[in-house]
N, C-alpha and C positions, 0 to 999 in steps of 0.2 A: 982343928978342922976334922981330922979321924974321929976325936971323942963324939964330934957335932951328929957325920953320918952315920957310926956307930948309933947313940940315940934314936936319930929318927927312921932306921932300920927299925930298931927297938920297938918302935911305935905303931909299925906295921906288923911285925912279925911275932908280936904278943897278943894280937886281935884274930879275932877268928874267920876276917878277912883275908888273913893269911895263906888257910887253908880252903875257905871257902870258894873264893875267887879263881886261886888255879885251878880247885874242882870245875867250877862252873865253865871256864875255858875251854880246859880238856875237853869235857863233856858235849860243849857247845860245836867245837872245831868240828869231832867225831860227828855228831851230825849233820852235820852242815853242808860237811864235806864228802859223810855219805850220797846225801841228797844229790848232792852234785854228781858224783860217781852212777848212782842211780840213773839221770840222764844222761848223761856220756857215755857211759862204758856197759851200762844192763838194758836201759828199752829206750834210746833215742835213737834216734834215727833222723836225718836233713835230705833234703832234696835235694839232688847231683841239678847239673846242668842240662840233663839229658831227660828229665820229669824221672827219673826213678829215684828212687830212696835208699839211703848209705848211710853205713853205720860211722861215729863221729872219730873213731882211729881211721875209718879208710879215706875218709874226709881230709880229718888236721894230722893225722900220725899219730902214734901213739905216744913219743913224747910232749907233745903238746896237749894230748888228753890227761896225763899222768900229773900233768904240773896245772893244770886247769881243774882236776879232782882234790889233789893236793892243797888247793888254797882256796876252794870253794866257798871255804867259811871267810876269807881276809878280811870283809867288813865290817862282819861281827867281831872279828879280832881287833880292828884298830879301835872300833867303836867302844869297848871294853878300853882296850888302854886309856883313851882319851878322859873314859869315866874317874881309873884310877888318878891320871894325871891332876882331875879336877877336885875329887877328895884331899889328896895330900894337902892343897893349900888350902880351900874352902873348909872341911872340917875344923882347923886350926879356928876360923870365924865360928862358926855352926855351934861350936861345944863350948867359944869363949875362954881357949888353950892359947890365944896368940897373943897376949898378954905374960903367961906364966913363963913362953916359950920366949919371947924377947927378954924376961930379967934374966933369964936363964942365959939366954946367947945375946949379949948387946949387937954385939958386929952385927948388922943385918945383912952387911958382905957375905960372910962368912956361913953366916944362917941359909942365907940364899943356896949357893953352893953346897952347901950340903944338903938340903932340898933337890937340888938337880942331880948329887950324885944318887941320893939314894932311889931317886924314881927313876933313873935308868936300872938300877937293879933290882928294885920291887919288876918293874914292868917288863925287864929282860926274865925272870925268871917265870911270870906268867905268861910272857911269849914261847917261852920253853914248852911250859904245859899245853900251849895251845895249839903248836907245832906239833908236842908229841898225839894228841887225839886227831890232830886233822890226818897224821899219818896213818894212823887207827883204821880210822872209820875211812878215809880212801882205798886204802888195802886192800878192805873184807870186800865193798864195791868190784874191786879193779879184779878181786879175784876171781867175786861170783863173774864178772865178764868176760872173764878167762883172756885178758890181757896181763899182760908183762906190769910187776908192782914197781920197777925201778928201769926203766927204759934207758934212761940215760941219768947214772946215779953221780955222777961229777955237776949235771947241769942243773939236778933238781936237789943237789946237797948247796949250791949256790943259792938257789930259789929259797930255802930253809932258813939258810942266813940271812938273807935279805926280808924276809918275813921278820923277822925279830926284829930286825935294826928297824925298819917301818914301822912297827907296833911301840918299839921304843920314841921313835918320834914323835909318833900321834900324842903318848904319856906325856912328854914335853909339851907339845901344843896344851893339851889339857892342864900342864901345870897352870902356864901364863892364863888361859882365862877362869882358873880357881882364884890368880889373884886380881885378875880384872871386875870378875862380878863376887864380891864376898860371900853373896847368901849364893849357900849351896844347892838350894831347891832349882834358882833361876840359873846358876850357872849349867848345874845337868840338863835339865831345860833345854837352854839353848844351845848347849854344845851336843847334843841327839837331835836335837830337831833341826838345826842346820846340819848336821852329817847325814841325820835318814831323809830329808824331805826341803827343807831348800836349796843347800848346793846342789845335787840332782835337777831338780826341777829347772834351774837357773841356769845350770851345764843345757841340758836341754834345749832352754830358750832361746840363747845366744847362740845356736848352731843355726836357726833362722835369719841370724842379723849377717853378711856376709865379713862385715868389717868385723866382729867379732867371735866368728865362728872358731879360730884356732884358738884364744881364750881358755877355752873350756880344757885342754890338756893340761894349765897349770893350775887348778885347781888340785886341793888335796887329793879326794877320792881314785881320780885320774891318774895324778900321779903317782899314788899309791898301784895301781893296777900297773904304769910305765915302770915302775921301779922292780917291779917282783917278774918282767918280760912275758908275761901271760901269754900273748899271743906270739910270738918269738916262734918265725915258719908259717904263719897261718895268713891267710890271704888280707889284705887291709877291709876288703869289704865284706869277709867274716867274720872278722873281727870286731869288726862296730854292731853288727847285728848279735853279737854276744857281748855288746857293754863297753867295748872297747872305743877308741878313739882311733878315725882314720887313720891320720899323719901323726901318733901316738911319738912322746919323747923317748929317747934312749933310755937304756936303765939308767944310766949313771947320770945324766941329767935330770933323770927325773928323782933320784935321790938327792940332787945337788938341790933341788926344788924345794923337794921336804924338809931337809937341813935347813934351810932360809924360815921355810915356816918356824920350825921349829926354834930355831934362835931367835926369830922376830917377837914371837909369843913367852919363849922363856928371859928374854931381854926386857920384855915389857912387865912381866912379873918381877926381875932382878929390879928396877927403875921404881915400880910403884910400890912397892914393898917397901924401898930404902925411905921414901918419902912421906909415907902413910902415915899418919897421926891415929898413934893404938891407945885407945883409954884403959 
């Protein structure tokens, strides 16, 4: 089993994927999460209740802006992992490797599994990188706004961790539908375009139906936003108008959420893998 994850480590970290990837991360976080810092902490500004205009620390605090700057890019970061999670298995089809890679590993128990361990560590490590530029570029933000870079450095080293473990999940999901749809064109496909543009849309929609309005909180995206406490201190009804979800789930429920995806989708990869007829 070690020799197995050993290997498909191997397979990641001899491609230029390797490095390319946590470049692009970095890179992506850093602006992302400037961007963000830019409206929060340099020239936004919201309307108090009184019709004048307030800056978004005297509004939400400045802990809540620091962790709101900090994870500005989150989307783009799970949307990244889910892509890697979907390569690992789909390329295997795409380049016609998952033939050499079963005479190689029979067990396809064991293949599996070693699959799962290495794309938590492929994707933990590009969560690293991704962590470490959102911290970057919220910084130079938070600094040009001459607010505090670490306001509450216990609550937002929690928030850090849970960013990763999220981005690791999303990689999971993505493994399970690299082996649900083989060709890799339609798997990426579908697995961005339902992250950027239908679950949204559909979160949305069901906020109209009243029977279905709470719904939309266990969706991934959502729960991804519950799980990292984004708005944590900030008013429910400012929070929705920044993305958020009213009656939003705890963190840890909302991790417990993800965890479910995540096994559901790497379960269903474990399942169809084991049964698949590979020419």
């Amino acid at each position: 089993m070690i020799s197995l994850v050993r290997a498909e480590l191997r397979k990641y970290f001899t491609t230029r994927l390797a490095w390319s990837m946590p470049l692009a991360m970095a890179v992506l976080g850093a602006l992302f999460a400037a961007l963000q810092g830019l409206f929060l902490a340099v020239i936004g500004e919201f309307p108090s209740p009184d019709g004048t205009m307030i800056e978004p620390a005297a509004m939400f605090g400045e802990d809540a802006v620091a962790r709101l700057v900090y994870t500005g890019a989150v989307q783009m970061g799970y949307l990244l992992a889910l892509v890697l999670g979907i390569l690992s298995m789909s390329g295997e089809f795409r380049h016609k490797t998952i033939t050499a890679t079963l005479l190689a590993a029979p067990r396809r128990g064991q293949l599996i599994g070693a699959k799962l361990a290495s794309i938590v560590v492929v994707v933990a490590v590009n969560a690293l990188a991704f962590t470490a530029g959102s911290i970057l570029g919220g910084a130079i933000t938070l600094s040009i706004g001459d607010l505090p870079l670490f306001p509450d450095p216990g609550g937002l080293l929690a928030t850090f961790a849970r960013m990763v473990l999220v981005l690791v999940l999303w990689g999971l999901m993505g493994f399970g539908l690299g082996v649900l749809i083989p060709n890799q064109v339609v798997a990426l496909f579908v697995g961005v375009g339902v992250t950027l543009l239908v679950e949204p849309l559909l979160g949305l929609g069901i906020t109209f139906v009243d029977q279905l309005a709470d719904a939309s909180k266990y969706f991934p995206s959502q729960a991804s936003m519950s799980a990292l406490d984004l708005f944590a201190g900030i008013d429910p009804s400012l929070a929705q108008s920044l993305g958020g979800s009213e009656d939003a789930l705890s963190w840890w429920v909302a991790t417990l959420v993800l965890l479910g995806y995540a096994a559901v989708m790497a379960a269903l990869g474990w399942i169809l893998t084991a049964r698949r007829d590979i020419a």
